[in-house]
VOBA-1610 file (N, C-alpha, C; in pm, whole numbers, padded with zeros to 5 digits, always signed):
BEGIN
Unk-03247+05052+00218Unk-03304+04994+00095Unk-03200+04911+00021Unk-03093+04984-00002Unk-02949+04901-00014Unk-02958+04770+00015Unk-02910+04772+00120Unk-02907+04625+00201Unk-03009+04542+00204Unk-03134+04579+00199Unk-03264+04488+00162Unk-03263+04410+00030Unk-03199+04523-00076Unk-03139+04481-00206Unk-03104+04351-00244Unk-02961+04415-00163Unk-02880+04286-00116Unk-02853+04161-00076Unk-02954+04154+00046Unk-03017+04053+00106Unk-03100+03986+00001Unk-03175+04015-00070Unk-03242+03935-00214Unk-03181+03887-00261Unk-03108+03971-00355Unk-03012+03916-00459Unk-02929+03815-00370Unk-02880+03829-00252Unk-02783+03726-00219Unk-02893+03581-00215Unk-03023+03588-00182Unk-03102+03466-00070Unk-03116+03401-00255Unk-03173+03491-00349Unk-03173+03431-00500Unk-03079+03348-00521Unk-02987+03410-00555Unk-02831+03349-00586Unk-02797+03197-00503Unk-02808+03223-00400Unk-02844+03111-00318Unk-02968+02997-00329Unk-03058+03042-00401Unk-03176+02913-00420Unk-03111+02870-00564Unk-03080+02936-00612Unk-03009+02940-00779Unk-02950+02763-00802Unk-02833+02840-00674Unk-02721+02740-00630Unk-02784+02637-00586Unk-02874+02609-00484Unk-02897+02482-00447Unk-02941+02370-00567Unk-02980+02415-00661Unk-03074+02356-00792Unk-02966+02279-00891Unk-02810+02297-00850Unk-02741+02241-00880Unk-02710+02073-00784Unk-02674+01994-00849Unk-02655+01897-00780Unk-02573+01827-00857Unk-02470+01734-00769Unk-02344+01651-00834Unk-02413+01506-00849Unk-02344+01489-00952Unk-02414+01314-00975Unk-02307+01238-01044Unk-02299+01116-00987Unk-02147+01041-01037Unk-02232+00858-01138Unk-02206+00885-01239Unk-02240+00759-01318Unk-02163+00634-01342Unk-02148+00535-01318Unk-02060+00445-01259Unk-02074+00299-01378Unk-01984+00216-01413Unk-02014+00070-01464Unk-01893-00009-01402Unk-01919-00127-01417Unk-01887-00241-01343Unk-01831-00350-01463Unk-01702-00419-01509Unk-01720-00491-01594Unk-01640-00615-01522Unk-01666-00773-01557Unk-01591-00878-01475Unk-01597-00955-01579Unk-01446-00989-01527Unk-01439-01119-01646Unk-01352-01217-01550Unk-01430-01337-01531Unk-01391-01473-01442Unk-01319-01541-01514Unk-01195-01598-01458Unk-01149-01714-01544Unk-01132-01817-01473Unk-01150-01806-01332Unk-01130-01953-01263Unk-01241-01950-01125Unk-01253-02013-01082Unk-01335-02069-00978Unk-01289-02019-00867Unk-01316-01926-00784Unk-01315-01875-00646Unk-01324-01934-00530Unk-01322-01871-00410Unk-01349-01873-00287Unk-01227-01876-00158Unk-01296-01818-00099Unk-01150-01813+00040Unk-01227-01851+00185Unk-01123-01896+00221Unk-01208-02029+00351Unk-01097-01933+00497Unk-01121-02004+00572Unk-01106-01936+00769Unk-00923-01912+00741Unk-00885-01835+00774Unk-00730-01878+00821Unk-00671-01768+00657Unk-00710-01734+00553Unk-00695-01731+00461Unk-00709-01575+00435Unk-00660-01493+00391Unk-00631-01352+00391Unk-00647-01320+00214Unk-00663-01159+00215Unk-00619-01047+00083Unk-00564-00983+00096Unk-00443-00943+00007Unk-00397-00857+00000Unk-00429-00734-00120Unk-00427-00602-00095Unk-00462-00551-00222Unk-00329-00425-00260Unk-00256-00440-00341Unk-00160-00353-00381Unk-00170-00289-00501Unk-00102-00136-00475Unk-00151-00002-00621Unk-00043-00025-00670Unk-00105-00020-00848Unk+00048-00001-00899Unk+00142+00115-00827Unk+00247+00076-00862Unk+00386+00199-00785Unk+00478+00192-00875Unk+00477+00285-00948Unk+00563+00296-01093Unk+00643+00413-01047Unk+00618+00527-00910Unk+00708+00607-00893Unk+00729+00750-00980Unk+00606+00760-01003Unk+00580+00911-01058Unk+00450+00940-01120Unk+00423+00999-01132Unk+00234+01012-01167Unk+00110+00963-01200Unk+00192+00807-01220Unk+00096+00732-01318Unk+00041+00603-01207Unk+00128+00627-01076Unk+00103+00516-00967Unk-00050+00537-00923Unk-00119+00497-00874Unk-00246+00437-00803Unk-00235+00501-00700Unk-00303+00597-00677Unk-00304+00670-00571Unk-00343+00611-00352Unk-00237+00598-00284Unk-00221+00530-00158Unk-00363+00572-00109Unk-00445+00644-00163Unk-00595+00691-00089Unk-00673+00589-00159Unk-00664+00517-00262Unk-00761+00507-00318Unk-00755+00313-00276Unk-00650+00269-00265Unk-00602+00119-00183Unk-00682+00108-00086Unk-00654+00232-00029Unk-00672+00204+00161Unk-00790+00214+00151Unk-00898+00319+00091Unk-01082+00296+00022Unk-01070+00135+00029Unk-00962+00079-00040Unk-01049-00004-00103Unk-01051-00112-00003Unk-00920-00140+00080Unk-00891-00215+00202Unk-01008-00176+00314Unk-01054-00047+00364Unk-01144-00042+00479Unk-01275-00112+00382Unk-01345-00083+00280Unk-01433-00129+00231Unk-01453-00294+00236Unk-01338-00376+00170Unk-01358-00486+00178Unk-01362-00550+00315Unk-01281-00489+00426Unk-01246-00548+00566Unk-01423-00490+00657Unk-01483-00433+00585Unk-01638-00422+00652Unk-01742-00497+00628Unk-01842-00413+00670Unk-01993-00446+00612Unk-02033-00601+00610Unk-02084-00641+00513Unk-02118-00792+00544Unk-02054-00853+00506Unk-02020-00986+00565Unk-01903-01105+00491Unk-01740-01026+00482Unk-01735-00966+00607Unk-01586-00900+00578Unk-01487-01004+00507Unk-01354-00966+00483Unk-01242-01055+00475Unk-01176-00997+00558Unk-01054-01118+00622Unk-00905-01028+00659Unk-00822-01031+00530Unk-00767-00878+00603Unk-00673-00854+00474Unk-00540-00835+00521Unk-00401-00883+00473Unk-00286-00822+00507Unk-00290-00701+00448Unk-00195-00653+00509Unk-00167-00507+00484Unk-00051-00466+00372Unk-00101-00368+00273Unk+00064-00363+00172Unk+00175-00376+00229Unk+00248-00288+00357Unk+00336-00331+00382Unk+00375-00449+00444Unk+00321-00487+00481Unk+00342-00664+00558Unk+00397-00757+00452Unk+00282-00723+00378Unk+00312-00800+00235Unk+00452-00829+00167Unk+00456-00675+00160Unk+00587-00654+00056Unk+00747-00691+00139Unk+00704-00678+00316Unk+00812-00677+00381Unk+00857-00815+00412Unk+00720-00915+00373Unk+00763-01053+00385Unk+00819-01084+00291Unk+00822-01080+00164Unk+00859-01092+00023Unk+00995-00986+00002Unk+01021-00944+00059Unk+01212-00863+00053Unk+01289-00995+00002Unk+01381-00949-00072Unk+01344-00819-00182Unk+01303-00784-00295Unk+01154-00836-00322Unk+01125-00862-00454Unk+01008-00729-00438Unk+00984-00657-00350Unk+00922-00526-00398Unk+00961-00460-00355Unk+01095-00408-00332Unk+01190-00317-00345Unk+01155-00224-00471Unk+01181-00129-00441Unk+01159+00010-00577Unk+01231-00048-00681Unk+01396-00096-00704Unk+01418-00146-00834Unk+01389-00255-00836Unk+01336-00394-00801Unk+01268-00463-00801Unk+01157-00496-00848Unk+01062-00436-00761Unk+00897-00409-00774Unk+00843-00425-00877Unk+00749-00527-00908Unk+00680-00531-01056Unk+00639-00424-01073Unk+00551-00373-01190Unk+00502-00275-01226Unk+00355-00238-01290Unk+00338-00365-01339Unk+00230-00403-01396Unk+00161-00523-01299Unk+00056-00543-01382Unk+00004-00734-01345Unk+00080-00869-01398Unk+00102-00779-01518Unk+00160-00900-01591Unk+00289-00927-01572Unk+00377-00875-01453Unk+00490-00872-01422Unk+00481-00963-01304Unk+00376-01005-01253Unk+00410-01115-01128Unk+00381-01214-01174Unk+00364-01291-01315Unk+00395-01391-01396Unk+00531-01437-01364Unk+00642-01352-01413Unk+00762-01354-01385Unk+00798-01351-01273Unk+00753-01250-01174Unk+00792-01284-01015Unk+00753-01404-00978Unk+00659-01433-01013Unk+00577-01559-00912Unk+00722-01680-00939Unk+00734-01673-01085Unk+00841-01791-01155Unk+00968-01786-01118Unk+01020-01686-01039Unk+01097-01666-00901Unk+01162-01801-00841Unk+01290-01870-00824Unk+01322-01942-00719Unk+01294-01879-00550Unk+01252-01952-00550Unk+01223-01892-00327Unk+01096-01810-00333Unk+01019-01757-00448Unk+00916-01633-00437Unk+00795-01748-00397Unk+00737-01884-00464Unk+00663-01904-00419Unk+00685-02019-00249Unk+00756-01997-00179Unk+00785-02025-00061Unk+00775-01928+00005Unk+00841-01791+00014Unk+00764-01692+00075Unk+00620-01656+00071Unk+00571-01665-00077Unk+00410-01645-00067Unk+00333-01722+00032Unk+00384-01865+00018Unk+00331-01931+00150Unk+00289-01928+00255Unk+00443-01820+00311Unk+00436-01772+00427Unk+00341-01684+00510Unk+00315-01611+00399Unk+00209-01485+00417Unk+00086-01489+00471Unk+00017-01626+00457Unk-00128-01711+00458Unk-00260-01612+00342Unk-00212-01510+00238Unk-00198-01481+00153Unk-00270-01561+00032Unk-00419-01522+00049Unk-00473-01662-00078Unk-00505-01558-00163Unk-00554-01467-00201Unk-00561-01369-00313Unk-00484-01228-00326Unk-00455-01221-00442Unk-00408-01055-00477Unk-00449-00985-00556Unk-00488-00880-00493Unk-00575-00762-00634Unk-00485-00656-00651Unk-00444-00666-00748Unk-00349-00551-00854Unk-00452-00447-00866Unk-00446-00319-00766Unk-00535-00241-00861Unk-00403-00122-00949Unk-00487-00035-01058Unk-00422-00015-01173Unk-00532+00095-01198Unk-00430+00222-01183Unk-00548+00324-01248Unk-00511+00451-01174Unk-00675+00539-01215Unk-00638+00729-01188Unk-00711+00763-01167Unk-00754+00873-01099Unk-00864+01000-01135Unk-00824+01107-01215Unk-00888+01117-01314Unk-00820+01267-01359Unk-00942+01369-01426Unk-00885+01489-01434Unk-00981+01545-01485Unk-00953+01611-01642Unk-01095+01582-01696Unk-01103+01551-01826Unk-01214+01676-01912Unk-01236+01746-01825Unk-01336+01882-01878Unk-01359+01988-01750Unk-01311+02091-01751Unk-01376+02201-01654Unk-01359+02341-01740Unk-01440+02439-01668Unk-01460+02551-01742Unk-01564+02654-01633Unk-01613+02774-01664Unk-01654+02809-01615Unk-01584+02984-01564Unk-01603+03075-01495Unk-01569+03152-01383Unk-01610+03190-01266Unk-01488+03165-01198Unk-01502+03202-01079Unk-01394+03295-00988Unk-01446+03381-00894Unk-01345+03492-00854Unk-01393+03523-00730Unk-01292+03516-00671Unk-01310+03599-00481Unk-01246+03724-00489Unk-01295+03877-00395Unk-01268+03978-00438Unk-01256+03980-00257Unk-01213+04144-00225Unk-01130+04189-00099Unk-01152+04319-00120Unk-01217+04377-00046Unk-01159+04563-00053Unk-01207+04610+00080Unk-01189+04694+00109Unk-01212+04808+00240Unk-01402+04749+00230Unk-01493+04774+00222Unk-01603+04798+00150Unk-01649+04616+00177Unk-01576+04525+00189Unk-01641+04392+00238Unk-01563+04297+00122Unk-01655+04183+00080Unk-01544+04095-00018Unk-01672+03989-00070Unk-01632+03897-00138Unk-01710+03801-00133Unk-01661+03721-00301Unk-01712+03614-00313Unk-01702+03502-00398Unk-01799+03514-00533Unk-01823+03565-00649Unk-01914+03543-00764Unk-01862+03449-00901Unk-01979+03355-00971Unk-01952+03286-01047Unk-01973+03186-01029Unk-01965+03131-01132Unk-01939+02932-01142Unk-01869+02870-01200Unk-01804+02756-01161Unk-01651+02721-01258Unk-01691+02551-01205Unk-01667+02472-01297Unk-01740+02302-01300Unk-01609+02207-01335Unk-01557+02089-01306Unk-01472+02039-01359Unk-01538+01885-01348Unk-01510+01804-01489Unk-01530+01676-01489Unk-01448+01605-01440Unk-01429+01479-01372Unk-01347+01361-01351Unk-01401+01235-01411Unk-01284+01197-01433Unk-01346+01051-01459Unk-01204+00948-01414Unk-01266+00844-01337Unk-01215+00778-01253Unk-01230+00614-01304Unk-01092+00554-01360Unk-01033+00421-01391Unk-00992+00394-01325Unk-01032+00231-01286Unk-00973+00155-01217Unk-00979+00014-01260Unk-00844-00103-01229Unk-00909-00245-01293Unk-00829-00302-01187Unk-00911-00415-01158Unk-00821-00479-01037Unk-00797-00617-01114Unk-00660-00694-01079Unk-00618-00796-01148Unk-00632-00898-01044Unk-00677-01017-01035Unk-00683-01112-00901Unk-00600-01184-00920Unk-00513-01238-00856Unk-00431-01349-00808Unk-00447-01445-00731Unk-00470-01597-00763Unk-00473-01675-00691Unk-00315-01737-00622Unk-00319-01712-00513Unk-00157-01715-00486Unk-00150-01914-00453Unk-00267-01939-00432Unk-00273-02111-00358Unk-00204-02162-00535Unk-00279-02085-00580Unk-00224-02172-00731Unk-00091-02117-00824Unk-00093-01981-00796Unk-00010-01919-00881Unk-00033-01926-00983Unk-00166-01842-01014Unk-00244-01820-01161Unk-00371-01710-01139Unk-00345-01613-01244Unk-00489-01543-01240Unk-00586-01584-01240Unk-00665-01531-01178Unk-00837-01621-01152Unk-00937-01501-01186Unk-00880-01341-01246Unk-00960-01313-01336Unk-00954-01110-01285Unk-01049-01042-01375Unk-00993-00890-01393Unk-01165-00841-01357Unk-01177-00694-01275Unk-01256-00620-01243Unk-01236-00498-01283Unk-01289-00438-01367Unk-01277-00302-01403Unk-01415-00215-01349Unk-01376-00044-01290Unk-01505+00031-01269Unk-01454+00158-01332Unk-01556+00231-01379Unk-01543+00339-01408Unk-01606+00397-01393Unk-01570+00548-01311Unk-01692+00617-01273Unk-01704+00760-01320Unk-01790+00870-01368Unk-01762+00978-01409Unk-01863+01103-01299Unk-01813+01219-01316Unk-01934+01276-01247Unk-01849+01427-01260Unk-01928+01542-01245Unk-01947+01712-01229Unk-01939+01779-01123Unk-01825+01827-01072Unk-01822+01887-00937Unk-01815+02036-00965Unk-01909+02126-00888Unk-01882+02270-00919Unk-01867+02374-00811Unk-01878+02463-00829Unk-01820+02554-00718Unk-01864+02680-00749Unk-02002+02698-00667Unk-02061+02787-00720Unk-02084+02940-00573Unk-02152+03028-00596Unk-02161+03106-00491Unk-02188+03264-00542Unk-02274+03305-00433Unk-02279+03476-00421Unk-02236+03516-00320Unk-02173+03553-00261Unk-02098+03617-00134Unk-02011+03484-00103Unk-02100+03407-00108Unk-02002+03295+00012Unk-01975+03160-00096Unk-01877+03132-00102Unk-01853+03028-00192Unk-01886+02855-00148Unk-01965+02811-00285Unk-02024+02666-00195Unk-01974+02547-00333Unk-01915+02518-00248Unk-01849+02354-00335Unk-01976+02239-00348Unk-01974+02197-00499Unk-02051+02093-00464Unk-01998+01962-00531Unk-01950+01850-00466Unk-01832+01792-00502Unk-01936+01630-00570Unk-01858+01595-00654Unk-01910+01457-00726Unk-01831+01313-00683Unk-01693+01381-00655Unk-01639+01225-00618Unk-01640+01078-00650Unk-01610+01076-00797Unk-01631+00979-00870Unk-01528+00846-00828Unk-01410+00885-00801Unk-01305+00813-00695Unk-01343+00711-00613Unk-01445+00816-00520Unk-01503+00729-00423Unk-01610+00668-00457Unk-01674+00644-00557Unk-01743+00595-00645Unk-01708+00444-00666Unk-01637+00462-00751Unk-01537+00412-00811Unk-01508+00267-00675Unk-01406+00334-00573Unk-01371+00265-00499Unk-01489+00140-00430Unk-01625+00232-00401Unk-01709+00158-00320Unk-01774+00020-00398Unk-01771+00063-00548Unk-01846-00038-00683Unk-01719-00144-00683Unk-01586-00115-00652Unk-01488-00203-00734Unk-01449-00304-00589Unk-01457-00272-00446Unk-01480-00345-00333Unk-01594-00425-00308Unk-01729-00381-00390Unk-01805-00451-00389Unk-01836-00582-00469Unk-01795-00557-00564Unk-01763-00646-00682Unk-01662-00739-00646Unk-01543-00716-00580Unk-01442-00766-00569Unk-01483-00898-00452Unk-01525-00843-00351Unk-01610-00899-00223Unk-01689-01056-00254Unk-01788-00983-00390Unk-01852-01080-00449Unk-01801-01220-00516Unk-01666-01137-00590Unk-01638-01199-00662Unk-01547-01350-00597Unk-01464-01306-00505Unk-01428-01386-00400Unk-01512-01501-00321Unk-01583-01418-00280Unk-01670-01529-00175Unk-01802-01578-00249Unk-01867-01521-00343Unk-01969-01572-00409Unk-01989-01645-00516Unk-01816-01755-00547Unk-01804-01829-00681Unk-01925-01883-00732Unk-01925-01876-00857Unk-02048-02002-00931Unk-02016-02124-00898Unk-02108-02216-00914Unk-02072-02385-00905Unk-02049-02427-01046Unk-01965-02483-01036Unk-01904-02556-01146Unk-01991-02636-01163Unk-02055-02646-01311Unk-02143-02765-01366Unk-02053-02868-01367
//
């Protein structure tokens, strides 16, 4: 009778749980300042800030953004960060290395920097700039162990919310051609009766797929100049 008990309360607990669901809410903001487009022969590069301690752009969230743009429809080629940076030695060297966007103003104004850019075949650069972090969780949750069996009870939820802004560079000109910001938020929880079940929101990847898409657009789909 026990165990029949048991078996309820656990299959409950379990429909309980499914009735939860993660959901990630996302916006898109663009602001153009120059006239686009990239033609055959002509590459992107996309580099995270790297400030060298917590506040850098996380190397997962680039490479999202590099497989994204290098797919799907209307791919681009893209160089790769390190290619990039290794053609341009030594100007992104760690004490070197801009830090911001507004720091390759000054690089670009470089003797020899825009002759290497050349080299690269290098027609745009997206500065991305940003985090995931988490900004609300709460809840309990506890896994237990004894002679007698074990198991997982509770619920414990944490918010993220995920900034990102990408800065474009027109390298043919050596001038910004304009800024993409996404932001995405969403509720991941971690819930369970015996057996513990994650249910993840992933606003990151959110984030990443809206700000490649946009970016994609923004490149190859210029307005016509009246």
């Amino acid at each position: 009778m026990e165990g029949k008990l048991f078996l309820i309360r656990s299959l409950g607990g379990m429909a309980c749980i499914t009735m939860l669901s993660a959901c990630v809410s996302s916006r898109i903001e663009e602001n153009r300042q120059t006239v686009t487009g990239i033609e055959e022969g002509e590459a992107l590069v996309i580099l995270g800030r790297a400030s060298y301690n917590e506040l850098e752009t996380e190397e997962s969230f680039t490479n999202c953004m590099a497989k994204a743009m290098s797919r799907g429809d209307s791919p681009l080629a893209l160089v790769t960060e390190k290619e990039f940076k290794d053609k341009l030695y030594p100007w992104f060297e760690p004490r070197t290395a801009p830090t911001s966007a507004d720091d390759l103003t000054d690089l670009f104004a470089r003797p020899g920097v825009a002759e290497q850019v050349s080299n690269t075949k290098v027609r745009y650069l997206a500065w991305i700039d940003g985090n995931t972090v988490t900004i609300d969780k709460g809840g309990s949750f506890s896994c237990t162990l004894s002679s007698f069996g074990g198991g997982c009870f509770g619920m414990s939820y944490w918010e993220e919310d995920a900034s990102y802004q990408a800065s474009i560079w027109d390298l043919k000109n050596l001038s910004t051609a304009g800024e993409i910001s996404a932001d995405a938020n969403g509720t991941s929880y971690l819930a369970g009766l015996v057996v513990p079940i994650p249910i993840m929101a992933r606003p990151g990847s959110a984030a990443c797929k809206a700000l490649a898409k946009q970016l994609k657009e923004f490149l190859i789909e210029s307005p016509v100049e009246s």
